[in-house]
Every structure is written in structure tokens, then in C-alpha cells.
DOFI-893238 format. One record per residue (C-alpha): residue number from 1; residue in three letters; x, y, z. Coordinates in Angstrom, 2 decimals. Layout:
! DOFI-893238
+-----+--------+---------+---------+---------+
: num : residu :      px :      py :      pz :
+-----+--------+---------+---------+---------+
: NUM :    ALA :       X :       Y :       Z :
...
+-----+--------+---------+---------+---------+
***
This chain:
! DOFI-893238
+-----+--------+---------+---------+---------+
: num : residu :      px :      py :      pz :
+-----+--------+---------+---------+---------+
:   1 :    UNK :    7.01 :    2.57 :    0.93 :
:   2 :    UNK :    8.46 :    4.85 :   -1.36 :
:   3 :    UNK :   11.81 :    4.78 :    0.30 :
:   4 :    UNK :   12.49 :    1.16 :   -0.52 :
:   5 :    UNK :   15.02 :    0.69 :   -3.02 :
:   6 :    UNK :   17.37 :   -1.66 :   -4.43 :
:   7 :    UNK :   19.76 :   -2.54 :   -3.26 :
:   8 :    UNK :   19.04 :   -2.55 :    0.47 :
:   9 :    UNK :   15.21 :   -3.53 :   -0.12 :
:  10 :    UNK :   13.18 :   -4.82 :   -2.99 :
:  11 :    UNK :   12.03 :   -1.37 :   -5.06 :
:  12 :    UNK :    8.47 :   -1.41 :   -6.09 :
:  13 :    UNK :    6.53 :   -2.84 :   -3.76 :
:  14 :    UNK :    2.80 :   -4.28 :   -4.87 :
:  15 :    UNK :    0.28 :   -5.95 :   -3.01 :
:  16 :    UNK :   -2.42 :   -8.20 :   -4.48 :
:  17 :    UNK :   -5.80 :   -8.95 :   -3.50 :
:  18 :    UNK :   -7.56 :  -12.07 :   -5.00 :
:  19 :    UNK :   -5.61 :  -12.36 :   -7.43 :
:  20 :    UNK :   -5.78 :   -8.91 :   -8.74 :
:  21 :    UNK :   -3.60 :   -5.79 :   -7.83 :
:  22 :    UNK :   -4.26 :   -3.53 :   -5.21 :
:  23 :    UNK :   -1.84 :   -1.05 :   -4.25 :
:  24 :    UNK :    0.82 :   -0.46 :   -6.12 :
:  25 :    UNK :    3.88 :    1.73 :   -5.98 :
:  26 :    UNK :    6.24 :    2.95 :   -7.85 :
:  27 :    UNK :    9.03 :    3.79 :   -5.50 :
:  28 :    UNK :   11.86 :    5.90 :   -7.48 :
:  29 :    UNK :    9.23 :    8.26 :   -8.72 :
:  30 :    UNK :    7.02 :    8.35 :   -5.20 :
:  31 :    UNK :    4.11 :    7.10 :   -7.01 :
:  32 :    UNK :    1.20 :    4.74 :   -5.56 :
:  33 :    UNK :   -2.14 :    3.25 :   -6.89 :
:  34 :    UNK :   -4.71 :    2.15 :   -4.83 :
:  35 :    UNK :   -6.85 :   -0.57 :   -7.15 :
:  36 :    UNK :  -10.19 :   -0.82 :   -5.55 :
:  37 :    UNK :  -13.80 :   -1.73 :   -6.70 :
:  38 :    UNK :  -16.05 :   -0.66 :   -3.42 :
:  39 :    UNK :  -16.07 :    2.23 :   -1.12 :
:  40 :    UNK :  -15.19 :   -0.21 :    2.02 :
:  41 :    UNK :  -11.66 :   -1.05 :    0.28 :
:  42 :    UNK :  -11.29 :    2.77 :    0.71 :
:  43 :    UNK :  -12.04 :    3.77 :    3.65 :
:  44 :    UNK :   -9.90 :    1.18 :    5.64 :
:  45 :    UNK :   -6.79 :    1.91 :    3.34 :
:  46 :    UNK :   -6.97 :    5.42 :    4.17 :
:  47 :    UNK :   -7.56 :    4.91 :    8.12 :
:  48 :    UNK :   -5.18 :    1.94 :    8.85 :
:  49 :    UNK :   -3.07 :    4.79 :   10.56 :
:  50 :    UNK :   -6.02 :    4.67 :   12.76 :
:  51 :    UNK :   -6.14 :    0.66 :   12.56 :
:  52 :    UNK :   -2.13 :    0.32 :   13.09 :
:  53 :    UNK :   -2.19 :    2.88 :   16.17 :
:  54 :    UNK :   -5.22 :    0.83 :   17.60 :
:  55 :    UNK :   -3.10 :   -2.21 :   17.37 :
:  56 :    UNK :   -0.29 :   -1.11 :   18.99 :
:  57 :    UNK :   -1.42 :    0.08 :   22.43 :
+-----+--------+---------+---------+---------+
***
């Protein structure tokens, strides 16, 4: 995500969840912040590699 920038593709790239922020990035200085209240939020943001490989076959 950090290689999106204008102009080709919009720069700073956020997601939401309910309302609230949940990752968000910072692309020209390859920063990211993963908002999250519980461990579960976690976990399957740092195995969707796992998730998008799983998916894919």
C-alpha cells in the first residue's frame, strides 16, 4: 500500500471499520497504523497472507 501515490493512484490509503479508523497509512513516508480494540482484530490482520493465499487456490 505504500507504493500508491498520486498521481497514478489515490496516496494515503485508510480503511474504516464502524465508523472508526482502522488501518491507516501514510504512503510517502511508508508508514501504517493498525487501530484495533481486541486481540481477534489482530490476529486476522496479520495472517490474511494466510487468508488471501487460502482464497486463491
Amino acid at each position: 500500500m505504500h507504493s500508491w501515490v498520486q498521481p497514478d493512484l489515490p496516496e494515503d490509503l485508510s480503511f474504516r471499520k464502524s465508523e472508526e479508523l482502522w488501518l491507516v497509512n501514510t504512503s510517502h513516508e511508508a508508514l501504517s497504523s493498525l487501530v484495533a480494540n481486541n486481540k481477534d482484530d489482530v490476529d486476522k490482520f496479520l495472517n490474511i497472507r494466510d487468508f488471501i493465499e487460502y482464497h486463491k487456490k
